[in-house]
C-alpha positions, -999 to 999 in steps of 0.1 A, spaced: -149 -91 129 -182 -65 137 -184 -49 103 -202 -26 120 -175 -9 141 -154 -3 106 -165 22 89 -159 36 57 -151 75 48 -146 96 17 -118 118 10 -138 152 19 -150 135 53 -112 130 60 -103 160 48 -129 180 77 -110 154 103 -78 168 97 -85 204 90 -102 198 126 -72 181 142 -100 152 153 -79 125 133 -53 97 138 -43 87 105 -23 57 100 -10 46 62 -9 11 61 13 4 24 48 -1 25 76 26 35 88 26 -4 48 34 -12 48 59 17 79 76 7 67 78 -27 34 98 -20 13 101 13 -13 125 26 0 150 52 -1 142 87 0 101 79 21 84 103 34 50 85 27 12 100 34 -8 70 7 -41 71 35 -65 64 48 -55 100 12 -40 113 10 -40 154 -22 -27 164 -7 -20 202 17 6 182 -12 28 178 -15 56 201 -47 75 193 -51 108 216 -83 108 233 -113 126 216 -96 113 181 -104 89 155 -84 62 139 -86 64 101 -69 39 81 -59 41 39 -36 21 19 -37 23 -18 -72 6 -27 -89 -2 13 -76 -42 8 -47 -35 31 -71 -11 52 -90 -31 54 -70 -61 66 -54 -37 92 -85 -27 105 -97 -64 112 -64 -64 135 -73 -35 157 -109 -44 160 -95 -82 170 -72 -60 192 -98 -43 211 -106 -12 195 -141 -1 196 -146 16 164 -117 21 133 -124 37 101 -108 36 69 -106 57 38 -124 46 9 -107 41 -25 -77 49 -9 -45 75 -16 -60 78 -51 -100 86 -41 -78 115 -21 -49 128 -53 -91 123 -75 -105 151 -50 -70 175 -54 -59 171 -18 -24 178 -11 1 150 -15 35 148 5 65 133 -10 100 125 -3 127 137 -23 148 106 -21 118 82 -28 123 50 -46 107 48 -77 74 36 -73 64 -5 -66 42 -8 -96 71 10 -122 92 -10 -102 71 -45 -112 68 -39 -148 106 -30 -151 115 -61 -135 88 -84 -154 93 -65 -187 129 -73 -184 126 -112 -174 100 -115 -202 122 -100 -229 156 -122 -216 135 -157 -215 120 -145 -251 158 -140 -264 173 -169 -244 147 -189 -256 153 -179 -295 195 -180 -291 199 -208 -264 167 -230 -259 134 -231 -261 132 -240 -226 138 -205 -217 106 -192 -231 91 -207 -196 104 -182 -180 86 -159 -203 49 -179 -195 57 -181 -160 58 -140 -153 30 -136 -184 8 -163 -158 23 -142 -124 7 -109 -137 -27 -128 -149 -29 -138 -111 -18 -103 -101 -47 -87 -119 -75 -110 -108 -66 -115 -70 -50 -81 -69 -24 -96 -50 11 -93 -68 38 -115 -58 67 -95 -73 53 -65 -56 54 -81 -22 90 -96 -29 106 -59 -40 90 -40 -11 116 -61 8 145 -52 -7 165 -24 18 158 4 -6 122 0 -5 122 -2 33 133 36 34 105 60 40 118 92 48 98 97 79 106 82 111 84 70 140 
């Protein structure tokens, strides 16, 4: 990839963009994410099933890409530049370096709870069973514990979350209130 044709942008950049209807802005997270919040005018291709040729950018418009930190931005960029687009852009800091500047926020009123809330409910609760099983049935079971303890240590580091990537397939997740 030319770095140089991605470029980076800060929320009041993108903000001038839209207010100026000079914009194509793609959000790259996952329909669950998008559902959940998403900055107005976003039109959703989730990375997991990301298609550069899906794009349609008017003429006279620029491509701007965000996720939730510019990883997954990032990553989706790489594809359209390897696809043959001249020049893509992408939000830096993502949805939060926009919600940090006051920008308006759309949500959708059936939204699944959020990915992350959804993560620590499901590790909290595997934790706490291979912590009981392990006192009442066999200390065996407090593997179980370790393993998810050692799942969100590589989480953290890589900023890559297994669990995360597992529930945003579930059907509920793959909801996000806004057709194509």
């Amino acid at each position: 990839m030319n770095t140089s044709q991605l470029q980076e942008i800060d929320a009041q950049t993108l903000k001038q963009w839209l207010e100026n209807n000079s914009v194509t802005l793609v959000d790259v997270r996952e329909p669950a994410e998008y559902a959940t919040e998403r900055i107005p005018g976003a039109k959703l291709h989730p990375l997991s099933q990301f298609n550069p040729n899906q794009i349609q950018t008017p003429s006279g418009q620029k491509l701007v890409l965000y996720c939730q930190s510019g990883n997954r931005s990032t990553k989706a960029a790489q594809q359209c530049l390897e696809a043959g687009f001249t020049s893509v852009i992408h939000l830096r800091g993502g949805i939060p370096s926009w919600k940090n500047a006051g920008y308006e926020i759309e949500k959708s009123q059936n939204a699944p709870i959020s990915l992350f809330r959804q993560v620590q409910i499901v590790a909290g609760s595997l934790v706490f069973l291979g912590t009981v099983l392990g006192v009442l049935v066999s200390p065996n079971f407090l593997l179980l514990s370790g393993f998810v303890g050692a799942g969100l240590v590589f989480a953290g580091v890589t900023n890559t979350c297994a669990m995360g990537l597992l529930l945003a397939k579930l059907p509920y997740n793959q909801r996000s209130g806004n057709k194509l």
